[in-house]
C-alpha positions as CSV (number, residue, x, y, z in Angstrom):
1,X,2.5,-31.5,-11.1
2,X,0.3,-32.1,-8.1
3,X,-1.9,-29.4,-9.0
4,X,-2.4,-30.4,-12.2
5,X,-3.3,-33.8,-11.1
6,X,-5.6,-32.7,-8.1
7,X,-7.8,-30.6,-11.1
8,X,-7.5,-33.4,-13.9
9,X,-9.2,-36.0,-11.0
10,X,-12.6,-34.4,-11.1
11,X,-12.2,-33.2,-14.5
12,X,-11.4,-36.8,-15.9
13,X,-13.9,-38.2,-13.2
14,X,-17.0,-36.0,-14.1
15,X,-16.5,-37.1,-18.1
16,X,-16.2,-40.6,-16.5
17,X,-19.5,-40.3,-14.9
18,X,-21.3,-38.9,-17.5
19,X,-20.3,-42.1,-19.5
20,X,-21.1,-44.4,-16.3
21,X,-24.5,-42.9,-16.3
22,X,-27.2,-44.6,-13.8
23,X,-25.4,-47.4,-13.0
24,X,-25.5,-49.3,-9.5
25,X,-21.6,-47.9,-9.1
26,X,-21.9,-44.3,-9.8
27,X,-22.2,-43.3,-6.6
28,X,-19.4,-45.2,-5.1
29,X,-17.3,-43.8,-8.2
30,X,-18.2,-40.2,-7.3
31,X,-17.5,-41.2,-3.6
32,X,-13.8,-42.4,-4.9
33,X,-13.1,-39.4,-7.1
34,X,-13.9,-37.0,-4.1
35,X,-11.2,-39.1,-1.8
36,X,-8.8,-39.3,-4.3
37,X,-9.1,-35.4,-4.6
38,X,-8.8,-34.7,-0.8
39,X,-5.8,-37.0,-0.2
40,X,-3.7,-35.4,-3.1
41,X,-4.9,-31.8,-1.6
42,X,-3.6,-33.1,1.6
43,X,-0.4,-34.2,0.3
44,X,-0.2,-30.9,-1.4
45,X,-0.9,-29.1,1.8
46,X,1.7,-31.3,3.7
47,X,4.3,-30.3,1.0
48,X,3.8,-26.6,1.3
49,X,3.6,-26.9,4.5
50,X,6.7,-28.7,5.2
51,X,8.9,-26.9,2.5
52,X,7.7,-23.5,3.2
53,X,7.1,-22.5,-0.7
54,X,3.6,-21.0,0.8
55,X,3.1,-17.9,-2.2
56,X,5.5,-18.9,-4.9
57,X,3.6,-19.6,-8.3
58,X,3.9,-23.4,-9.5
59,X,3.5,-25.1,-13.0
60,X,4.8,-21.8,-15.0
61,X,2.4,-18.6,-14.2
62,X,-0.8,-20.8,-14.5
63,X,-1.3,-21.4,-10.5
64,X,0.0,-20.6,-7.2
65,X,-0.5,-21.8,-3.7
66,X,0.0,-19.7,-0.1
67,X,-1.1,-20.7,3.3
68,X,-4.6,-18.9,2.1
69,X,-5.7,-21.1,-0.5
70,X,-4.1,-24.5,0.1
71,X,-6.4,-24.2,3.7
72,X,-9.2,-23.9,1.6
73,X,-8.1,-26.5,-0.9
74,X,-8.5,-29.0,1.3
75,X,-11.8,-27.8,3.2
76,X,-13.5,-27.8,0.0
77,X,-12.1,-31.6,-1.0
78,X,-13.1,-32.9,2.5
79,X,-16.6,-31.7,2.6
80,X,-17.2,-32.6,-1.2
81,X,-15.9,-36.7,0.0
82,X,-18.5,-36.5,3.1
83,X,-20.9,-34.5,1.2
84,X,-20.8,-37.4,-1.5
85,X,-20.9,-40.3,0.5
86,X,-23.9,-38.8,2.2
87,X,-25.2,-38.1,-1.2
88,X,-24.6,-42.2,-1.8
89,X,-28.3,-43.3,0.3
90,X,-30.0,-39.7,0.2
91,X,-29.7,-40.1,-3.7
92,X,-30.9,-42.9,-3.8
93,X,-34.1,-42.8,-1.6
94,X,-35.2,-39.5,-3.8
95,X,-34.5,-42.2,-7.0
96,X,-36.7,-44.5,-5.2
97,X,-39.6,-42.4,-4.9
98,X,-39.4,-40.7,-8.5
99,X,-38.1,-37.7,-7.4
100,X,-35.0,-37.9,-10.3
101,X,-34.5,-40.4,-13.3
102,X,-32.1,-42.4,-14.2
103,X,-30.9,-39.5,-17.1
104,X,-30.7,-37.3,-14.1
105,X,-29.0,-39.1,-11.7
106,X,-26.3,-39.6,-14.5
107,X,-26.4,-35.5,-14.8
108,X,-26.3,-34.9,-11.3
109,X,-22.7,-36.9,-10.7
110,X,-21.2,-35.8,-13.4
111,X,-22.0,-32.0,-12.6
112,X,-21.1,-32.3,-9.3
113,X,-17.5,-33.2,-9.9
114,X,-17.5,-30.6,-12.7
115,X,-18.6,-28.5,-9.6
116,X,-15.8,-29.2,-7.7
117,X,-13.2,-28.6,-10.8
118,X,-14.3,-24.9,-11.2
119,X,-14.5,-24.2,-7.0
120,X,-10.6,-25.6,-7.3
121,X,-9.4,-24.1,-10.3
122,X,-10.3,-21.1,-8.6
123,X,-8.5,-21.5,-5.9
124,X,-5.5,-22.4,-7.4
125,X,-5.1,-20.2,-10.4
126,X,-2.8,-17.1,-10.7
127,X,-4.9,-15.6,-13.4
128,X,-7.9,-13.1,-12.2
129,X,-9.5,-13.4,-15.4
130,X,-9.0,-17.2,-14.6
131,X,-10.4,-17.3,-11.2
132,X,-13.6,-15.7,-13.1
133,X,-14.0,-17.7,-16.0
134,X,-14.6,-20.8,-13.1
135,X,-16.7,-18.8,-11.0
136,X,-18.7,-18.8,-13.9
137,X,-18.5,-22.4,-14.5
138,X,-19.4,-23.2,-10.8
139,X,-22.4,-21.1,-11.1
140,X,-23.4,-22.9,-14.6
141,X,-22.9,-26.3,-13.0
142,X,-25.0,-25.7,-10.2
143,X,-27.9,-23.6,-11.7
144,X,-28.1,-26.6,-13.1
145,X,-28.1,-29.0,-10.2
146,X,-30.6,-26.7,-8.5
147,X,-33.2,-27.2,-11.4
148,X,-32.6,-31.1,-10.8
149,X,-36.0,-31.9,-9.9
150,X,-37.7,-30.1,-12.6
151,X,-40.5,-29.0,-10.3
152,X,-42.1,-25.5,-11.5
153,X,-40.6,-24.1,-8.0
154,X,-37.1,-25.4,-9.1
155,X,-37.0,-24.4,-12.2
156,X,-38.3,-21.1,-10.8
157,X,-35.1,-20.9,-8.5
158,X,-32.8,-22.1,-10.7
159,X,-34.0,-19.4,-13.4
160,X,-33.6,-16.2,-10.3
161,X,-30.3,-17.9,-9.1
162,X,-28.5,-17.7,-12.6
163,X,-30.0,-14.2,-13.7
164,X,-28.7,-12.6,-10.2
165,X,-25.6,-14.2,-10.0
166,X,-25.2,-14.0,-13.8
167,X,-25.6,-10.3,-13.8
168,X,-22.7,-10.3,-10.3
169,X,-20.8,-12.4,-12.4
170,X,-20.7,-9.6,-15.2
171,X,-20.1,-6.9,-12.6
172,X,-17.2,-9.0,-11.7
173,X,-15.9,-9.0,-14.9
174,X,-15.8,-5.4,-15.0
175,X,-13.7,-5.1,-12.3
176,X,-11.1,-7.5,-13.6
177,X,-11.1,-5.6,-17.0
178,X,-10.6,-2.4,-14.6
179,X,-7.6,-4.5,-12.7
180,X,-6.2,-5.0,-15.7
181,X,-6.1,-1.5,-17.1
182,X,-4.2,-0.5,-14.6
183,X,-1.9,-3.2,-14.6
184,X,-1.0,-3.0,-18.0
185,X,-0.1,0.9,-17.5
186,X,3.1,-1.0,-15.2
187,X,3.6,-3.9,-16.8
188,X,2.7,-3.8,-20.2
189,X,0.1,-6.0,-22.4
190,X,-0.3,-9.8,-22.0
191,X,-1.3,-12.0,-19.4
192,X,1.5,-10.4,-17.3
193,X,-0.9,-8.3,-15.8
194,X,-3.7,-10.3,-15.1
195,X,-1.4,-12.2,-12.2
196,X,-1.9,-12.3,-8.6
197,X,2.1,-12.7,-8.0
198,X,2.8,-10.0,-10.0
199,X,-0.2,-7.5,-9.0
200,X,1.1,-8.4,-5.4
201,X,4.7,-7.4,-6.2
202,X,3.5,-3.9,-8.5
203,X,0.9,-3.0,-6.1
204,X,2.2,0.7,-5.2
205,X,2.4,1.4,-8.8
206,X,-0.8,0.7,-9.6
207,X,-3.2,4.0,-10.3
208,X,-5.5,4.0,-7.0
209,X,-8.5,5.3,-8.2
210,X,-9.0,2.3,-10.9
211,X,-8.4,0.3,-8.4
212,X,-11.4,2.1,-5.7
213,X,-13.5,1.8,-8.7
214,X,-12.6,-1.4,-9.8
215,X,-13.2,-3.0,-6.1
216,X,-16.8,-1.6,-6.3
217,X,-17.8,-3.7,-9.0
218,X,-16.3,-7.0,-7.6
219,X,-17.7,-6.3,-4.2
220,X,-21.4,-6.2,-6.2
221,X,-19.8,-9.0,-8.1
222,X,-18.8,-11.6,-6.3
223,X,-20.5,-10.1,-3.0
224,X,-23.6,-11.6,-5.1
225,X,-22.2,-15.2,-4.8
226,X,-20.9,-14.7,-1.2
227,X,-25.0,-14.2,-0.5
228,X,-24.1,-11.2,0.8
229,X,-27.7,-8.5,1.6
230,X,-29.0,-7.2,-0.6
231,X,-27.8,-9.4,-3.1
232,X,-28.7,-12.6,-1.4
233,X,-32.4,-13.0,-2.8
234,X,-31.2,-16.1,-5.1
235,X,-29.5,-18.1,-2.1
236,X,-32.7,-19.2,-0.3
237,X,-34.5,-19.8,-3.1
238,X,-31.5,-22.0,-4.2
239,X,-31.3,-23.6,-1.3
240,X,-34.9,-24.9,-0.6
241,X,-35.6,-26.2,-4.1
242,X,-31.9,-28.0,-5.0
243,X,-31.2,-31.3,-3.7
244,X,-29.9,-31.2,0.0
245,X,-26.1,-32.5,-1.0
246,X,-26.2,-29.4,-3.8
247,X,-27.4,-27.1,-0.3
248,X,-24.8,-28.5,1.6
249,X,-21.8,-27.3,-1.1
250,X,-23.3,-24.6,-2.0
251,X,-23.7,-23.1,2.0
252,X,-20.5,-25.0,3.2
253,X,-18.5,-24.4,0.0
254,X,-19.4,-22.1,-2.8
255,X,-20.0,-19.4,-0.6
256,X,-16.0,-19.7,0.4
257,X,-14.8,-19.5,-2.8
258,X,-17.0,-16.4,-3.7
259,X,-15.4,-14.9,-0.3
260,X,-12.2,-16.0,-0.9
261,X,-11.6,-13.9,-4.2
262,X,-13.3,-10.9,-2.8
263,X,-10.7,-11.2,0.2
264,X,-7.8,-11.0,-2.7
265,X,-9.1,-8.3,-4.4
266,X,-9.4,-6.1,-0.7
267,X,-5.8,-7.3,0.0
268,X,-4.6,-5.5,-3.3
269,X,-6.7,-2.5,-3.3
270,X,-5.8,-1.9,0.9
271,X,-2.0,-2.4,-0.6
272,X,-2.1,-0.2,-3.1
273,X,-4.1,2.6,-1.4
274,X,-3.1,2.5,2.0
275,X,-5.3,2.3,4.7
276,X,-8.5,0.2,5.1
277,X,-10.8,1.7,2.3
278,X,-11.8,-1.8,1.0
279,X,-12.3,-3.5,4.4
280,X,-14.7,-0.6,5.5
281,X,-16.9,-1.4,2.6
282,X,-16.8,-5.2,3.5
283,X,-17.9,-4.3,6.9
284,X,-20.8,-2.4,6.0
285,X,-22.1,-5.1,3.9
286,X,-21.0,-7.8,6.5
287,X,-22.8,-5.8,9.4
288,X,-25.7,-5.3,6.9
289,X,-26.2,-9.5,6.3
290,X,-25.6,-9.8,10.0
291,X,-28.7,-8.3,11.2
292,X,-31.1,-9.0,7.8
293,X,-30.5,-12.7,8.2
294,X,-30.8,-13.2,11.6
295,X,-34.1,-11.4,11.8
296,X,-35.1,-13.3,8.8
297,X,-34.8,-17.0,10.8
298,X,-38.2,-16.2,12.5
299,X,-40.3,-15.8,9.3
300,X,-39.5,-19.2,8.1
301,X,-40.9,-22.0,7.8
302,X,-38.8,-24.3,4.9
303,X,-35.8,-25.8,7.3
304,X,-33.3,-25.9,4.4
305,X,-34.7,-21.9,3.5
306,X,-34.1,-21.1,7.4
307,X,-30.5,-22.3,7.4
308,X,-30.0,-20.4,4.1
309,X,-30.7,-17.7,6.0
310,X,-28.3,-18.9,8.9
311,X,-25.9,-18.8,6.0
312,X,-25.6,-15.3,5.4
313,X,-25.6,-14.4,8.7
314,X,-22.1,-16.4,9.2
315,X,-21.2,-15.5,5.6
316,X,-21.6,-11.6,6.8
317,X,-19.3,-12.2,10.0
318,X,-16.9,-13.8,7.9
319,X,-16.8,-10.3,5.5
320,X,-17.4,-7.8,8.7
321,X,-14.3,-9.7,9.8
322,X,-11.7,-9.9,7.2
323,X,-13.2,-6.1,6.7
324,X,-12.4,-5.5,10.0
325,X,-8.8,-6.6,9.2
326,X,-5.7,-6.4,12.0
327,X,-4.4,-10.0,13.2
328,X,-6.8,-10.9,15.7
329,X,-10.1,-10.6,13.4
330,X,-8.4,-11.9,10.3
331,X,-7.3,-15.2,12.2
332,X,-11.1,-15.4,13.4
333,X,-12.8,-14.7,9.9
334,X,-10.2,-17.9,9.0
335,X,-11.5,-19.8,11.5
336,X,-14.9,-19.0,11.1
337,X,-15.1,-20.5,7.2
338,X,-13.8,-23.6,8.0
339,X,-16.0,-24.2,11.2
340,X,-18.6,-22.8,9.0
341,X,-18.3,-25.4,6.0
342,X,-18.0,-28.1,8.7
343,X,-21.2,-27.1,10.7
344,X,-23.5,-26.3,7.8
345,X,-22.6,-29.0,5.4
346,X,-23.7,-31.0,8.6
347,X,-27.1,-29.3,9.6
348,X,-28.0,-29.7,5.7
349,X,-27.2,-33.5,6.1
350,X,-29.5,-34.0,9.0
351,X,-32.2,-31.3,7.6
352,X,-32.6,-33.4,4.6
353,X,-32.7,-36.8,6.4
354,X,-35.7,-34.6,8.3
355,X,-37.0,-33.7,5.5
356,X,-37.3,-37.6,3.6
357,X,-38.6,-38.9,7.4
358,X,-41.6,-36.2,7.3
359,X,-42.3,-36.3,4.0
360,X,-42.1,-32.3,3.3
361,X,-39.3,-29.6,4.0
362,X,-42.4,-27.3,6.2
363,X,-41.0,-27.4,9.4
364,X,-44.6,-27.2,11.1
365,X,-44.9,-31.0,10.1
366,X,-41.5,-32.0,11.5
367,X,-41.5,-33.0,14.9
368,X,-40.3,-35.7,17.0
369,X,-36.9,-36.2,15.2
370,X,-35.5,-38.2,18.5
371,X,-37.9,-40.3,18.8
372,X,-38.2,-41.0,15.2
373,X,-34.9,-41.3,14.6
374,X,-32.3,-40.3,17.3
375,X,-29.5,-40.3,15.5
376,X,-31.1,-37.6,13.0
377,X,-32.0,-35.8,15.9
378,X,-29.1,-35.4,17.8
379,X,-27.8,-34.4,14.9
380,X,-29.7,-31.4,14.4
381,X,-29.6,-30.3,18.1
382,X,-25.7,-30.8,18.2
383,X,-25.6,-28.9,14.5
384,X,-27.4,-25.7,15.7
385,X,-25.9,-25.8,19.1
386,X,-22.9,-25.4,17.2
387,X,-23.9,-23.1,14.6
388,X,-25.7,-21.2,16.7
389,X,-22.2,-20.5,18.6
390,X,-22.6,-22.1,21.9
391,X,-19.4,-23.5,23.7
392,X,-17.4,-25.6,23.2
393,X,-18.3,-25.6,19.6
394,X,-15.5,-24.4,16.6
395,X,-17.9,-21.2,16.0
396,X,-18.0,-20.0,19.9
397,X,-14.5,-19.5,19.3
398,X,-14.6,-18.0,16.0
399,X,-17.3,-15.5,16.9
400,X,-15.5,-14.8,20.3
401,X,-12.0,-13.6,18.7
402,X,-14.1,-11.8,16.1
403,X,-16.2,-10.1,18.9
404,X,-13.0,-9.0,20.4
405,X,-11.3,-7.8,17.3
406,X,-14.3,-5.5,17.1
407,X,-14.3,-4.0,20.7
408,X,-10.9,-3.4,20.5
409,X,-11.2,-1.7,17.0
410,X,-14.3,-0.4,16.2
411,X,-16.1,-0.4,20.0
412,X,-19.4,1.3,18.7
413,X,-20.0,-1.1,16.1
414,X,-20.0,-4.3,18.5
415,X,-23.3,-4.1,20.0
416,X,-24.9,-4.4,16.2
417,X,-22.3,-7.4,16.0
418,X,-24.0,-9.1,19.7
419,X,-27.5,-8.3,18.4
420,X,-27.6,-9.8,15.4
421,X,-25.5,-13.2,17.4
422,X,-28.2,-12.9,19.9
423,X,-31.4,-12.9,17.2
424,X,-30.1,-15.7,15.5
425,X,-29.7,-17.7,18.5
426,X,-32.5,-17.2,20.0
427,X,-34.7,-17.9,16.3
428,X,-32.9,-21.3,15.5
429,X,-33.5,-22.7,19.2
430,X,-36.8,-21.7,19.0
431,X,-37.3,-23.5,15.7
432,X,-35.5,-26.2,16.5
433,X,-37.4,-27.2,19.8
434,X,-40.8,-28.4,18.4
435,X,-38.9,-30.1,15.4
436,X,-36.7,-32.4,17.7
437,X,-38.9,-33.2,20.7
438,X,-42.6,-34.7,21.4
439,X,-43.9,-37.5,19.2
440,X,-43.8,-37.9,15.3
441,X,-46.2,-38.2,12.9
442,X,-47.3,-41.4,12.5
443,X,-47.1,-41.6,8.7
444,X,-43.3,-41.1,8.5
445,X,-41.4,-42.9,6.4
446,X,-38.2,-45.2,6.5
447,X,-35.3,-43.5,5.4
448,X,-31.5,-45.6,5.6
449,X,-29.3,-42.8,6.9
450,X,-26.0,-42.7,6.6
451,X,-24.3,-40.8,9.6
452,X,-20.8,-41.0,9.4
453,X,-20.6,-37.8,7.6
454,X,-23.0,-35.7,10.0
455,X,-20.9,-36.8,13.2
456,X,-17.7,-36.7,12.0
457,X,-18.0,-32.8,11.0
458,X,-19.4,-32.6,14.3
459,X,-16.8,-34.1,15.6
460,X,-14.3,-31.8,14.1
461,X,-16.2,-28.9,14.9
462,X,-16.3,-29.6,18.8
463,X,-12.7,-30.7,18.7
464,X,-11.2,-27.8,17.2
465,X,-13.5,-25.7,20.0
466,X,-11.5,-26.9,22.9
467,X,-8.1,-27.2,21.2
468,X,-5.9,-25.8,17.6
469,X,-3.8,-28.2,16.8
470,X,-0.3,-26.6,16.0
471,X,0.4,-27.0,12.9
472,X,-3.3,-25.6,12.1
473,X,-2.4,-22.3,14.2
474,X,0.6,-22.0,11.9
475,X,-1.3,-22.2,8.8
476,X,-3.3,-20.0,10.0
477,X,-1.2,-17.2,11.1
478,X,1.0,-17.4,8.0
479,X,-2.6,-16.9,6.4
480,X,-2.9,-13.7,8.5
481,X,0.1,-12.1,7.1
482,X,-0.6,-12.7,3.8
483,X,-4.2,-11.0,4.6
484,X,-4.6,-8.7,7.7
C-alpha cells in the first residue's frame, strides 16, 4: 500500500489546504506534505530496489513500478519539497506587495499539491487511459496556477497554454483509443487492454500499422506538453507570466512526465514493429527543438522566457536521445532529466530572486546580481555554467555520453547536435554576463532569500558530474533495458 499512500498525501494535503486557506501555516503545511511525499517515494524506491520487483504491477492492475518510473518518482517528490520551501519567502514577498490575495494564496497551495497528485498518478499507473486522464488534470491545475496573477498577460498565457495543450491532450487521446483497438483484437474488451504489463507481454500480436498511426498522434500529443518545436509556443508564454515556483515544476518537472509517457509509447511501438521507426521520429523532433531553441536564447530579453527557451533545448536532447536508442544514449537521455530537473528548477529559483531584487523580469534592468546579492548571483552563474554543460557539472556528462551515442550511430547527424550545444552556450553566457557583474540599480529592493534549495540542487548537480554513485548506475542501467 505504499503507492496508495504516497498519492493519498497530496491528495488529502491539497483538500487540507484549501480548508487552511491564508493562514500563517500554510506554507509550512505544503512544505510538510511535499517531505512526507519524497521520504515514502524513497522508501518505495529503497524497496524495489532492494527486492528486485522492478516491473511487476502492485495493488491489483491499478499501478506498477520498474526502475523507469520509481527514478522519476522520486525526482519529482524532491524537487516539489525544495521547490516548496523556496516557494515559503518568494510567496510571501509577492503577498507583501499585492501581487496575490489572500483567496489566492489559499488556491495556489492547494493546486500545487493537486499538481503533484496528477504528475504521480501518472507515473505510477498501469492504465494508458489513466496516465491521460492525469495529464489532463496536471494541465488543468496549472493553467490555473499560471493565470495566478490575473494580469491581462497571464490570463493571456494561461488562455494559449490550455487551448495548445488542450488540443495535444485530445490528440493523445486518440492514440490511446487507437492503442486500445488493437489491443482488444488480442485480448478482448475491458480494461485488460488498456495495461502497460499486458501491452508489454502481447506486444508482437499487436496489428503494427494501428500502432505507427496511433504513435503519431501521441507524439503530437504529448510531444505538445514535452514543449517539443513546433508545438512549444505555449511554454514561454507559461513560463514568463506564472509564478517562478509554478516555472520551476513546470521546466524541471512536467516536462518529464510529458516525456516519460511518450518514451512508453516508443518502447511498445519499436517492440511491436521491430526496428527504430518510433525513435527516428523522436529524433527529428528532438534535433528540430535543438537548434530552434538555442537560436531563440539571443532574442530574449524576459530571464524566466530565456530559460524557457533553455528548456526545450534540453527537453529536445533528452527526445533526440531516447530516439536515438541503443544503451549508451538511452543511459544519457536518463541522466540528462534528472540533471535537468535539478539545474533548472535551480536557475528558476535564483531568476525569480532576480527578478523581486530589480523589480521587473527584463533582463536589460538586471545587473549587478553579486554585488547586490552574492548569494543570488553565484547562484545564477553556477546554474548556467551548469546548464549550459560546462564540466564538472551533471549535464557535461549527460550531453557527453549523448554526443557519443550519436557519433557512433548516426555520425552525420552529430555536428547539428554540437551546433545547437554550442549556440546555446554561447547565448546564455552572453546574457548572463551583464546581469551578474558591474553595479546594481540603486532602487533595488530587499528581498529575504532562502537558498538552501538553489545550492543544494547545485550541489547535487556538481556531485553527480564527478562521480555515479553505484546504486544510481544500477537503477539506471536496469532503466536501459527496460528502454533502449
Amino acid at each position: 500500500m505504499i503507492i496508495t499512500t504516497l498519492l493519498g498525501v497530496s491528495l488529502v494535503s491539497a483538500g487540507l489546504l484549501a480548508l487552511v486557506g491564508d493562514r500563517r501555516m500554510a506554507p509550512d503545511l505544503n512544505i510538510l506534505a511535499s517531505l512526507v511525499s519524497f521520504v515514502i517515494s524513497v522508501y518505495l524506491a529503497f524497496d524495489v530496489y532492494s527486492s528486485g520487483t522492478a516491473g511487476t504491477s502492485l495493488v491489483g492492475d491499478y499501478f506498477f513500478i520498474d526502475a523507469f518510473n520509481v527514478y522519476l518518482v522520486v525526482l519529482t517528490t524532491f524537487v516539489s519539497t525544495t521547490t516548496a520551501v523556496f516557494s515559503r519567502n518568494y510567496m510571501k514577498f509577492e503577498r507583501g506587495h499585492g501581487k496575490v490575495s489572500g483567496g489566492r494564496m489559499r488556491f495556489y497551495h492547494a493546486m500545487y499539491q493537486l499538481f503533484i497528485f496528477a504528475m504521480l498518478l501518472a507515473l505510477l499507473a498501469n492504465n494508458v487511459g489513466v496516465l491521460w486522464i492525469s495529464m489532463e488534470l496536471a494541465t488543468l491545475a496549472t493553467v490555473l496556477l499560471v493565470s495566478l496573477y490575473r494580469t491581462p498577460s497571464s490570463v493571456e498565457a494561461a488562455w494559449k497554454y490550455f487551448i495548445l495543450c488542450g488540443v495535444g491532450i485530445a490528440l493523445a487521446l486518440f492514440g490511446t483509443i487507437l492503442l486500445y483497438f488493437a489491443a482488444e483484437k488480442v485480448v478482448g474488451s475491458g480494461v485488460q487492454g488498456l495495461l502497460w504489463t499486458n501491452l508489454i507481454k502481447i506486444n508482437a500480436k499487436l496489428e503494427p500499422r494501428i500502432l505507427a498511426l496511433a504513435f503519431i498522434f501521441f507524439m503530437v500529443g504529448y510531444g505538445t506538453k514535452v514543449g517539443l518545436v513546433p508545438l512549444h509556443s505555449w511554454l514561454p508564454d507559461a513560463h514568463s507570466e506564472g509564478p517562478t515556483p509554478i516555472s520551476a515544476v513546470l521546466s524541471g518537472l512536467l516536462l518529464n512526465i510529458a516525456l516519460y509517457a511518450l518514451v512508453r509509447c516508443k518502447v511498445l511501438v519499436n517492440l511491436s514493429m521491430g526496428g527504430n521507426w518510433a525513435g527516428r521520429i523522436m529524433m527529428g523532433f528532438g534535433l528540430l527543438s535543438m537548434i530552434v531553441a538555442s537560436l531563440s536564447l539571443f532574442r530574449q530579453r524576459d530571464i524566466k522566457r530565456m530559460f524557457a527557451y533553455s528548456s526545450i533545448e534540453h527537453m529536445g536532447i533528452a527526445t533526440f536521445a531516447f530516439g536515438l536508442g541503443g544503451a549508451m544514449a538511452t543511459f544519457g537521455a536518463l541522466l540528462h532529466m534528472l540533471m535537468h530537473s535539478l539545474t533548472k528548477s535551480s536557475i528558476f529559483f535564483t531568476a525569480g530572486y532576480a527578478s523581486q531584487l530589480s523589480g521587473t523580469q527584463n533582463m536589460v534592468h538586471i545587473r549587478g546580481l553579486i554585488k547586490a546579492n552574492p548569494l543570488v548571483g553565484w547562484g545564477l552563474i553556477f546554474g548556467v555554467m551548469a546548464i549550459a554543460g560546462t564540466p564538472p557539472f551533471g549535464l557535461f556528462a549527460s550531453e557527453f555520453l549523448i554526443l557519443t551515442a550519436s557519433m557512433k550511430q548516426i555520425p552525420a547527424l552529430t555536428p547539428l547536435v554540437l551546433f545547437a550545444l554550442v549556440v546555446a552556450f554561447a547565448a546564455l553566457f552572453r546574457k548572463l554576463q551583464p546581469m551578474v557583474f558591474g553595479d546594481p540599480s540603486p532602487d533595488r529592493r530587499e528581498i529575504n532569500a532562502s537558498v538552501l534549495p538553489i545550492y543544494l540542487h547545485m550541489g547535487l548537480v556538481l556531485a553527480l558530474g564527478v562521480f555515479i554513485p553505484v546504486f544510481l548506475q544500477k537503477w539506471f542501467l536496469e532503466a536501459v533495458e527496460i528502454l533502449k
